[in-house]
TORPA-4810 file (N, C-alpha, C, O; in nm, 3 decimals):
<nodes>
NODE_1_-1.056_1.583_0.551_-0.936_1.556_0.628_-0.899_1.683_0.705_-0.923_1.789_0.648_X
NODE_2_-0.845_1.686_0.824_-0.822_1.799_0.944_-0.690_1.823_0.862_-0.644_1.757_0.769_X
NODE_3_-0.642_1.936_0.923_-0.541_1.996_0.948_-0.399_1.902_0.961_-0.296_1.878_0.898_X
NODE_4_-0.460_1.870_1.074_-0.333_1.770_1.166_-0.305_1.624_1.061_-0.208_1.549_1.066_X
NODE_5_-0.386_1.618_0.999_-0.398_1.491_0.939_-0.305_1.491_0.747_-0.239_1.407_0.684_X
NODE_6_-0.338_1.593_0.727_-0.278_1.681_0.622_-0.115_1.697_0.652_-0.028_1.658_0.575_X
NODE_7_-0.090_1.768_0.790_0.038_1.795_0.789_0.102_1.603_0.817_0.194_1.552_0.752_X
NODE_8_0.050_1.559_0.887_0.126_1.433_0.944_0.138_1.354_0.781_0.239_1.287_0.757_X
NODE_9_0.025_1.371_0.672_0.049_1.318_0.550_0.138_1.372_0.482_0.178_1.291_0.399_X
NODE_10_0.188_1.465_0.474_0.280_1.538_0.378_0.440_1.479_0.452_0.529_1.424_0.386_X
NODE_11_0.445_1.506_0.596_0.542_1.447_0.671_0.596_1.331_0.608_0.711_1.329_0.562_X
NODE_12_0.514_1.231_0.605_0.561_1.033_0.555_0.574_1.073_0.427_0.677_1.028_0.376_X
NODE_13_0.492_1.156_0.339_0.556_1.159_0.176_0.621_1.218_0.229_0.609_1.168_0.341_X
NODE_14_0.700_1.309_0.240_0.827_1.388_0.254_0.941_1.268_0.269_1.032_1.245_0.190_X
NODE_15_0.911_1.198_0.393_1.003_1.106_0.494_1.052_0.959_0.399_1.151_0.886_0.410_X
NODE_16_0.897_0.955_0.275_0.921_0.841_0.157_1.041_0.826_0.078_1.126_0.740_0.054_X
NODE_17_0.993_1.027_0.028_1.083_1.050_-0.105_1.225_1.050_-0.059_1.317_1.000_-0.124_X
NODE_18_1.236_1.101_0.040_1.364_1.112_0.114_1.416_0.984_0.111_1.493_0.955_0.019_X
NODE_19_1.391_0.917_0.181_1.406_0.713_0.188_1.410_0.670_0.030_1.506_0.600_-0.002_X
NODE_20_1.342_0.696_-0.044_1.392_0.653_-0.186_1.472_0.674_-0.249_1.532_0.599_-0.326_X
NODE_21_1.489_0.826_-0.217_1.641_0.930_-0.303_1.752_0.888_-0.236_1.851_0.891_-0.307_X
NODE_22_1.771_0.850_-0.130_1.875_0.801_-0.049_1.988_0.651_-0.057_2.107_0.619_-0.058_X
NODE_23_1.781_0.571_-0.063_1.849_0.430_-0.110_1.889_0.417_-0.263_1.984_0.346_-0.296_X
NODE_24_1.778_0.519_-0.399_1.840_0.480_-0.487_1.968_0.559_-0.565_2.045_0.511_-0.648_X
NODE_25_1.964_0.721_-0.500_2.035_0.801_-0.579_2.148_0.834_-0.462_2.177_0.953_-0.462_X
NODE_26_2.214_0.760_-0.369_2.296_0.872_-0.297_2.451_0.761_-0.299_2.469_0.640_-0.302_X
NODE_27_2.502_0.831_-0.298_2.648_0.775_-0.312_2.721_0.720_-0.180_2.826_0.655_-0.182_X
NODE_28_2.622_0.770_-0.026_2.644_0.764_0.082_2.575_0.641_0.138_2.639_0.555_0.199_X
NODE_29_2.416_0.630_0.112_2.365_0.544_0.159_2.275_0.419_0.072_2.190_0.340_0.115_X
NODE_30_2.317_0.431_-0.035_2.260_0.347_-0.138_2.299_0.210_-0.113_2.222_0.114_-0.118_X
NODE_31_2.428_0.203_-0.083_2.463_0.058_-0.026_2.389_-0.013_0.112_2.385_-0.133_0.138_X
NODE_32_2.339_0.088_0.183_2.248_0.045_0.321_2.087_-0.016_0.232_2.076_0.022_0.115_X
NODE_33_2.004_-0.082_0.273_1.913_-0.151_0.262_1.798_-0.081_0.271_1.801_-0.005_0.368_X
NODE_34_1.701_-0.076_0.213_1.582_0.017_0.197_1.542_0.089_0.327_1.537_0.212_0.335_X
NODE_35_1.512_-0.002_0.441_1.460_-0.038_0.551_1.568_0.071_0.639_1.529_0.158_0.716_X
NODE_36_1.673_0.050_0.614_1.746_0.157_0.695_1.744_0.299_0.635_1.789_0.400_0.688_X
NODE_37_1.681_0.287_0.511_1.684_0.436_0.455_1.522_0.501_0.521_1.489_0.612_0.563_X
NODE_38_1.472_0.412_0.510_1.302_0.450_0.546_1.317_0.501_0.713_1.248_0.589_0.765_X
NODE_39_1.419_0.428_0.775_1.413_0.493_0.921_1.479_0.612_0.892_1.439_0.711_0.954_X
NODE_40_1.594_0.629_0.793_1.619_0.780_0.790_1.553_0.873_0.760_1.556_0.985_0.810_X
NODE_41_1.455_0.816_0.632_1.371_0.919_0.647_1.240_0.958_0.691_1.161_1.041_0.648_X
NODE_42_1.237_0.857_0.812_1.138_0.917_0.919_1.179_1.035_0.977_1.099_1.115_1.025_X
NODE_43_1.315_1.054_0.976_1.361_1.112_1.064_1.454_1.260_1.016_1.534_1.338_1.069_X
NODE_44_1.358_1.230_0.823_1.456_1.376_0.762_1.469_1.462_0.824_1.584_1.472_0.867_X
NODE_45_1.387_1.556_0.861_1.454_1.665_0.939_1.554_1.685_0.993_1.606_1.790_0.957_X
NODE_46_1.633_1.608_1.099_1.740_1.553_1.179_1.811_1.506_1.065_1.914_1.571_1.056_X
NODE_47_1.801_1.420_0.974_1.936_1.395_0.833_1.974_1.518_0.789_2.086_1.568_0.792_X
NODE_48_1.821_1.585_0.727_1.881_1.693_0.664_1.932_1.849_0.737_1.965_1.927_0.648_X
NODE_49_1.940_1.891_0.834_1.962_1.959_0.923_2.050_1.924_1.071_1.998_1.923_1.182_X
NODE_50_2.160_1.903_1.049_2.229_1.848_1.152_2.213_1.913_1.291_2.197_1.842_1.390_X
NODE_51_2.217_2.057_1.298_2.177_2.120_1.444_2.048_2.086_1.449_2.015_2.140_1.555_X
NODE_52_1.941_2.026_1.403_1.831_1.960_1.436_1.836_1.858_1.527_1.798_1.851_1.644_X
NODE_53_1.894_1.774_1.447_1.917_1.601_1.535_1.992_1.632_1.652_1.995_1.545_1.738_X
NODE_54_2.076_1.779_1.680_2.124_1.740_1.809_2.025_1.811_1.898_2.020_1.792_2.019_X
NODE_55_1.960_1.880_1.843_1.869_1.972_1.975_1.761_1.838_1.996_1.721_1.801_2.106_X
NODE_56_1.735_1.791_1.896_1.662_1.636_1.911_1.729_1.554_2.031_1.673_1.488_2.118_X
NODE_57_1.834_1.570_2.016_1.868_1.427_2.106_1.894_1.529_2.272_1.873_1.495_2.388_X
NODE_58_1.929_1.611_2.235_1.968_1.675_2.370_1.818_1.682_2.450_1.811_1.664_2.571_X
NODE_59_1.673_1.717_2.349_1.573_1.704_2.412_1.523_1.584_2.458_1.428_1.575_2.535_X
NODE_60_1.594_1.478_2.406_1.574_1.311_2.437_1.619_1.305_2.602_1.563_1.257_2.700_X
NODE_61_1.733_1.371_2.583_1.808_1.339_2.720_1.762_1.400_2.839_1.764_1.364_2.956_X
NODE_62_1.730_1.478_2.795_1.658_1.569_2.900_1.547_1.500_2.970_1.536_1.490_3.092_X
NODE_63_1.444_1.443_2.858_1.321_1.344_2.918_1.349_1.237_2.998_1.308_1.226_3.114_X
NODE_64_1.451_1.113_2.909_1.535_1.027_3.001_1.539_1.076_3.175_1.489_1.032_3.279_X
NODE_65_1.635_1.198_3.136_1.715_1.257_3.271_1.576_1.273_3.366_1.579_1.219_3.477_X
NODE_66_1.460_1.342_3.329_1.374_1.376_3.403_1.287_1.261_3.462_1.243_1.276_3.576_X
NODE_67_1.255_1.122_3.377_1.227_1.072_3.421_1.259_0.951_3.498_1.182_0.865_3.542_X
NODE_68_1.419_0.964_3.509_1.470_0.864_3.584_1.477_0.938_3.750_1.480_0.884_3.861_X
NODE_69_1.477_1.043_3.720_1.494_1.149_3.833_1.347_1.139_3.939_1.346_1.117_4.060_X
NODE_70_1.232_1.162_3.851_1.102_1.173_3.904_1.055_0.961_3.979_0.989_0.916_4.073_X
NODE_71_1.126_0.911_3.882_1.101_0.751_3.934_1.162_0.715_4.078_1.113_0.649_4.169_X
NODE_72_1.291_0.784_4.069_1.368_0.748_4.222_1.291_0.755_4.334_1.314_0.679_4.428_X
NODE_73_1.197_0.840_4.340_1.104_0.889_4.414_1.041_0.832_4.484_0.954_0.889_4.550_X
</nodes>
């Protein structure tokens, strides 16, 4: 197994355990449905690091912005 393949595996276990501890142990999101915990923790990094998810989204917007910009064209 490569490199890349190693890190992207450790990522989804990471993103699992996270989604499990959430739906079964958290006082916040245990009442939400597995399925919404598993998208959270695709996305641990951004849960667990809040100035993450916004440099995340601000880099979202940016792409949006660029490519609505480059389409007008």
């Amino acid at each position: 197994m490569s490199l890349k393949g190693k890190i992207i595996s450790g990522y989804l276990v990471i993103g699992l355990i996270y989604a499990l501890y959430s739906w079964l142990f958290s006082s916040i999101y245990s009442h939400a449905g597995f399925f919404y915990n598993l998208g959270r923790g695709l996305m641990w990094p951004a849960a667990m690091f809040p100035a993450l998810g916004a440099f995340i989204g601000g880099v979202v917007l940016v792409i949006i912005a660029g490519a609505y910009a480059l389409s007008r064209r």
